[in-house]
N, C-alpha and C positions, 0 to 999 in steps of 0.2 A: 738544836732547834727546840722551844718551848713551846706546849699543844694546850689551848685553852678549848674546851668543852662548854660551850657558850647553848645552853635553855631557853629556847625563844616560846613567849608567848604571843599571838597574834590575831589583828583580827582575821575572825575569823572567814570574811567574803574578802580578802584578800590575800591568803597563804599562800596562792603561785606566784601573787607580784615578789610578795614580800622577801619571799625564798630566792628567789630570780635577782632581787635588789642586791640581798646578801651576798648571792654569791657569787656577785659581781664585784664585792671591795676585796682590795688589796689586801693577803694576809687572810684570807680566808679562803682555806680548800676543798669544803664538803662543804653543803647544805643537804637534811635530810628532812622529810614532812615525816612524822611520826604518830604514834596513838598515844593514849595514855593522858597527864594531864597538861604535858605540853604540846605542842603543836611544831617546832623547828627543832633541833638541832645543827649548831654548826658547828665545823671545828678551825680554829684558827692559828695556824703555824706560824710563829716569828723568829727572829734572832734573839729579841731583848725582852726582857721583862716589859719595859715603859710600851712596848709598841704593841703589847694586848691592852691598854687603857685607850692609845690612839686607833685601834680597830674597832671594839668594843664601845667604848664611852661615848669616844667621839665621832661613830660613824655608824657603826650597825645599831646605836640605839636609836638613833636619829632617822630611820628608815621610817616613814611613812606606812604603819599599821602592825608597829610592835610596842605593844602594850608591855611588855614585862623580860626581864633576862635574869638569869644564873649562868654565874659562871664558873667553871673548876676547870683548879691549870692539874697539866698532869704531873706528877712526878717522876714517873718510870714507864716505859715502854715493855711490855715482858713476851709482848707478839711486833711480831715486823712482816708485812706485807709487801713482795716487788710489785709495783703497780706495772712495771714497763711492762713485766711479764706477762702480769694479767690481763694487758692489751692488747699484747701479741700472740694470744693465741689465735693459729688459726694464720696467721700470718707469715709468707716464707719467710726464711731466714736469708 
């Protein structure tokens, strides 16, 4: 799986659409509102190289109140998180 770390900048009286829009497309698993000088972060999980330019290029920049993106693919994972786990707590077995 390749993880691109996708820098949204947005306007700003629309960050919850915008956010909401994102992470709604396909190939993208996180959307975060963050401080600092940008406003989004998301992160996008594919199989292939080409399908972060069809996430990115052609569709999360084309979102209706993003002004600006960066983006960095990762190269290594050095932390791993079970998400199932972290859903189930609290949940019987």
């Amino acid at each position: 799986m390749i993880t691109a770390i996708v820098f949204v900048t947005a306007d700003v009286a629309r960050i919850p659409e915008v956010a909401e829009e994102i992470a709604a497309l396909q190939g993208v698993s996180e959307v975060y509102s963050v401080t600092g000088d940008i406003d989004l972060i998301a992160l996008v999980r594919v199989r292939e190289h080409d399908e972060i330019a069809e996430v990115v290029a052609d569709q999360l920049n084309k979102v209706d109140g993003v002004l600006a993106t960066e983006t960095h693919i990762a190269f290594r994972a050095y932390s791993q998180h079970d998400l199932e786990s972290a859903f189930s707590i609290g949940q019987p077995e």
